[in-house]
C-alpha positions as CSV (number, residue, x, y, z in Angstrom):
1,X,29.6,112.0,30.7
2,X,33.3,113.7,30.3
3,X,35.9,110.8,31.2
4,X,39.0,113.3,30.7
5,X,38.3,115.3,33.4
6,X,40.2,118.7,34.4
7,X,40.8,118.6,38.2
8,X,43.4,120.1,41.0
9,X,44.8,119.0,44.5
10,X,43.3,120.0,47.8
11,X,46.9,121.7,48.4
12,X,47.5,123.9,45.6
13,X,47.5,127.4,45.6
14,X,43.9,129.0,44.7
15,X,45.6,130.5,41.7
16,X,46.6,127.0,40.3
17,X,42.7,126.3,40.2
18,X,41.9,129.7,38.7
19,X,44.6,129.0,36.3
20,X,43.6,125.6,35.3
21,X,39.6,126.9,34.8
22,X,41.2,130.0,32.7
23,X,42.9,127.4,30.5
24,X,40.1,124.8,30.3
25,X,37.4,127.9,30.1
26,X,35.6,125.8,32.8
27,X,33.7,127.6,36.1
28,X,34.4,124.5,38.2
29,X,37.0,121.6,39.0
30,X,36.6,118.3,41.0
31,X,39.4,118.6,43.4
32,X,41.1,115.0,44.1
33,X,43.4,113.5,46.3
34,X,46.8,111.4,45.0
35,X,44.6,108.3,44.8
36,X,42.3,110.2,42.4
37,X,39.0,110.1,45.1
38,X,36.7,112.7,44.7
39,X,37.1,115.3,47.9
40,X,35.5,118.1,46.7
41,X,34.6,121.1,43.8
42,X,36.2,124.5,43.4
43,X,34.3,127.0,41.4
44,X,35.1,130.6,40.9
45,X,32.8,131.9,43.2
46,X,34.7,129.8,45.3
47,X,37.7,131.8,43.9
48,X,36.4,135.4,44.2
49,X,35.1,134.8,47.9
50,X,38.8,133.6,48.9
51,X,40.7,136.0,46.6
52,X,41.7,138.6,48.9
53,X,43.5,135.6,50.6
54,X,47.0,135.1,49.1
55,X,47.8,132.1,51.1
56,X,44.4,130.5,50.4
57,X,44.5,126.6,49.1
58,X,41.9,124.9,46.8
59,X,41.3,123.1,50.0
60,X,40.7,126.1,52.0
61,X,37.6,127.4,49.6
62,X,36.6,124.1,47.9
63,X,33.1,122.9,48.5
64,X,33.3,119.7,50.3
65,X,29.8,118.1,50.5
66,X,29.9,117.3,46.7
67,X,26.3,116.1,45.0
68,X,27.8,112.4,42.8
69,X,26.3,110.0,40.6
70,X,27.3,106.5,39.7
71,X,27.8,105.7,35.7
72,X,24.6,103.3,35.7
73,X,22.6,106.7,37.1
74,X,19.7,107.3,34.7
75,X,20.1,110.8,33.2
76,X,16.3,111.9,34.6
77,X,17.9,111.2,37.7
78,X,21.0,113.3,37.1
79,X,18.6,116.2,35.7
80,X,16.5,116.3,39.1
81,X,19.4,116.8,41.2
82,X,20.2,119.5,38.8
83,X,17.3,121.5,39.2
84,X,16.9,120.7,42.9
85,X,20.1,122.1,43.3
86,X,19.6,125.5,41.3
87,X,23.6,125.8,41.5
88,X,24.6,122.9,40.9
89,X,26.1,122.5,37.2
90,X,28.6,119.9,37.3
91,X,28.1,116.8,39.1
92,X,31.2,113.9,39.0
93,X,30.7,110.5,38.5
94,X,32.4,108.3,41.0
95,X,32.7,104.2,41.2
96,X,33.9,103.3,44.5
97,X,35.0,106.6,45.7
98,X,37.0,107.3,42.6
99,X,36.6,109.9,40.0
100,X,35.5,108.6,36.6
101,X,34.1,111.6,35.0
102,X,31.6,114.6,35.0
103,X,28.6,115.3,33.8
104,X,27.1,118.9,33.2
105,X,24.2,120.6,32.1
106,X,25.5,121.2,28.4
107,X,26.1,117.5,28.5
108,X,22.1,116.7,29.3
109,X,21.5,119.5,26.4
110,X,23.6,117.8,23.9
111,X,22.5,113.9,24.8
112,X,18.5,115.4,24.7
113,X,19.7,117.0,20.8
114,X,21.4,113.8,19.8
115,X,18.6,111.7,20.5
116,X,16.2,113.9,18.5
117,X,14.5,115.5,20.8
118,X,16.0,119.1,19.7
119,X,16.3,119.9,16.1
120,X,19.9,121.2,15.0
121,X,18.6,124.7,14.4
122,X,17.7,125.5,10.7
123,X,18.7,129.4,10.6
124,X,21.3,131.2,12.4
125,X,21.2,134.6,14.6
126,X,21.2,137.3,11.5
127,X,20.8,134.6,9.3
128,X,25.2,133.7,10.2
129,X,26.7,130.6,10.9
130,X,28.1,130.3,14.8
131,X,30.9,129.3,13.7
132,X,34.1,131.6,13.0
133,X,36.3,133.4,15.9
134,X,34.5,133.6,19.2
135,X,32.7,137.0,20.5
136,X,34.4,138.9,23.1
137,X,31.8,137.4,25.8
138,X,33.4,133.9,25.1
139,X,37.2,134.6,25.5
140,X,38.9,132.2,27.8
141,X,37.6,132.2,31.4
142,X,39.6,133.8,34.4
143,X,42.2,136.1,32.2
144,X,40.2,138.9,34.1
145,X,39.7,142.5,33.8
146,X,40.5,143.9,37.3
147,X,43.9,142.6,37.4
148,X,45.1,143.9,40.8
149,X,42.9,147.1,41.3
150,X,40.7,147.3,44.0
151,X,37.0,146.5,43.4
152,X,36.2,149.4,45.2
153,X,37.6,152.3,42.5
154,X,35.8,150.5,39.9
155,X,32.5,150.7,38.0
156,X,31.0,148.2,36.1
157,X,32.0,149.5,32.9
158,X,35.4,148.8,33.6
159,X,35.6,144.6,33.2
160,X,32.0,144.5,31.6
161,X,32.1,142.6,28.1
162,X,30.8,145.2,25.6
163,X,32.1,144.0,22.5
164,X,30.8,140.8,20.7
165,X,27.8,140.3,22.1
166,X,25.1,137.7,21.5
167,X,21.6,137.6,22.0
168,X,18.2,136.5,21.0
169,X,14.8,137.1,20.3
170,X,12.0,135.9,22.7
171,X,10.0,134.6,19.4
172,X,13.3,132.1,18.7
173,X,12.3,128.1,19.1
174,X,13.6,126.8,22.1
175,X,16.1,123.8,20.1
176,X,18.0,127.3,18.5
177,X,18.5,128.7,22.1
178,X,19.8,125.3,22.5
179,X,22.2,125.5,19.9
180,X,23.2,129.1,20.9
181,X,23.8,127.5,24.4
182,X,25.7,124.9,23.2
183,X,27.9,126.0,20.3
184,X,29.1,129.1,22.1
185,X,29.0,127.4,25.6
186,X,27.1,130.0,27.5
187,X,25.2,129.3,30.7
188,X,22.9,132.1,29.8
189,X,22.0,134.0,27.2
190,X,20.1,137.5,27.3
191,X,16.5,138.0,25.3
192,X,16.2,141.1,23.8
193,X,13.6,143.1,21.3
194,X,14.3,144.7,17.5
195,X,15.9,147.3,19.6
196,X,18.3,145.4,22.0
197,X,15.8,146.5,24.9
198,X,16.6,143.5,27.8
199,X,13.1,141.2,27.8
200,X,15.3,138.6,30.0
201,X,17.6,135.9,29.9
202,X,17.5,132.4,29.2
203,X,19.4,129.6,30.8
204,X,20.4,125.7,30.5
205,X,18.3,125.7,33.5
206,X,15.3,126.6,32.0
207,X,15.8,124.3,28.7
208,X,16.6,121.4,31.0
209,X,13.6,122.4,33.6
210,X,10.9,123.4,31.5
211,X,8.4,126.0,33.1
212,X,5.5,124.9,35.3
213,X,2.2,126.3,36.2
214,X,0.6,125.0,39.6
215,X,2.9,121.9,39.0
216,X,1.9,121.0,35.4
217,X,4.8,122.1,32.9
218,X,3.7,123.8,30.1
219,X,3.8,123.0,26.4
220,X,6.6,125.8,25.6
221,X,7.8,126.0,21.9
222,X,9.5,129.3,22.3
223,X,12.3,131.3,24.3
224,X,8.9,133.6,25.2
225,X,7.6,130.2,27.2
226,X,10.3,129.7,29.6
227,X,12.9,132.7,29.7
228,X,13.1,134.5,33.1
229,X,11.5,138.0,33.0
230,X,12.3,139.3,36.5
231,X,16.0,139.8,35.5
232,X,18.0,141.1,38.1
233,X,20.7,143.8,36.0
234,X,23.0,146.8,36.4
235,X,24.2,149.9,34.8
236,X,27.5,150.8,33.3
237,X,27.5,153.7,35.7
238,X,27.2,151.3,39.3
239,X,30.1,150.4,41.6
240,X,31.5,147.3,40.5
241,X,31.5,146.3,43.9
242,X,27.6,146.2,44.1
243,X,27.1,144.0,41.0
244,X,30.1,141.9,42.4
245,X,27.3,140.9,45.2
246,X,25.0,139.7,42.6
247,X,27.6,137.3,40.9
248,X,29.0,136.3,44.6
249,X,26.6,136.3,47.5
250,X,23.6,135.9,45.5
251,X,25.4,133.1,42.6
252,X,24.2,134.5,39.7
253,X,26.9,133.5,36.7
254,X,25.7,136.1,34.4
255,X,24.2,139.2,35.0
256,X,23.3,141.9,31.9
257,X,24.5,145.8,31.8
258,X,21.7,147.9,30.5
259,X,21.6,151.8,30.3
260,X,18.3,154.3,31.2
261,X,16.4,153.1,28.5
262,X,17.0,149.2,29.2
263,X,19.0,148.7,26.2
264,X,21.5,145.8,26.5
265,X,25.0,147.4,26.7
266,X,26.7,144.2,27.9
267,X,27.1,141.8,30.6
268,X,29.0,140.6,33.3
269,X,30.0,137.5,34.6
270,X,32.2,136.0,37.3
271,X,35.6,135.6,35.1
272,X,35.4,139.2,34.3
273,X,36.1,139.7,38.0
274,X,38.8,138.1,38.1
């Protein structure tokens, strides 16, 4: 788990917690009290659904009814809470009502990769290292794009990352998606062919999960073995406010642009709404 943990106050302003998950490029916050116990999580759904309210508190759009662990929980058991709870992607560790830390999905990733069961990836995307300045898509959460136009004059071309992309084949061995994940800290990542046609996307989700058929999980070695085909997407050209329902109402985190010919053009996520 994370012990230095990023949180905010029940009483702040909404924009503190935007501010402090812009600055910490997180997508949630534990929100404490002055004795440090746990009374809820802000996310930024959380802060897109309340926006509109400018005298909105954390406490006003936090989720209350927080999923915990202890620090004795076993990580399988952490893990199954995780994909019980589809949106659940951060779960805090409390001892006696007190926040001691967090745990996340990129955490379970990293502990499986440390412990051997996924390689560190021999080859790179395009044969490049990850490292180096970060792509466009991985700029600090929560600086925004629509600023303080309304969503309704705006397309999805206006705030959709374009630039910097990063994607991956469907034939790529699932520990490299895992590295992917990890080193550039996506949630998601699209799957595309030798001509940037969307095949789908792939999540920490579906690395952590594995895929099942008729309860049995399959013996996946590929991104092709558990990547989500059915991918909900939009097109430069759609009103920004009908992909914001996507992201929102429907709590997708990610959701790729595509043009006629379903050639990824970009994607979307919830900070570029901001």
């Amino acid at each position: 788990m994370t012990e230095r943990v990023v949180t905010v106050w029940a009483d702040a302003p909404l924009s503190r917690a935007q501010e402090r998950m812009a600055e910490a490029r997180f997508s949630a916050l534990p929100v404490v009290d002055r004795q440090f116990s746990l009374v809820g999580i802000i996310s930024l759904v959380d802060v897109l659904r309340h926006r509109d309210d400018p005298h909105a508190t954390v406490g006003d759009a936090m989720t209350e009814q927080v999923v915990t662990v202890q620090g004795a929980t076993a990580l399988s058991i952490v893990a199954h809470r995780m994909r019980v709870y589809g949106e659940l992607r951060l779960v805090p560790v409390v001892e006696r009502g007190a926040l001691v830390g967090v745990i996340t999905r990129s955490d379970l990733l990293r502990a499986r990769r440390q412990g051997g069961l996924l390689r560190r990836a021999a080859r790179r995307l395009g044969g490049t290292g990850l490292s180096g300045p970060l792509p466009e898509a991985m700029m600090p959460r929560g600086a925004g794009r629509v600023g303080g136009r309304p969503i309704s004059s705006l397309r999805v071309a206006d705030v959709m990352t374009d630039g910097g992309l990063v994607a991956i084949p469907a034939a790529l061995a699932l520990d490299e998606a895992a590295e992917v994940l990890l080193s550039y800290r996506f949630t998601a990542v699209p799957v595309v062919d030798d001509g940037d046609h969307l095949l789908g996307i792939i999540s920490e989700a579906d690395l952590m999960a594995g895929s099942s058929d008729a309860g049995s999980r399959t013996r996946a070695s590929t991104v092709a073995g558990l990547m989500t085909y059915d991918v909900e997407v939009v097109r430069p050209q759609d009103p920004l406010a009908d992909a914001e329902q996507l992201l929102t109402a429907r709590g997708f985190r990610v959701v790729p642009v595509v043009d006629d010919d379903g050639v990824l053009v970009g994607v979307l996520s919830r900070s570029d709404l901001l």
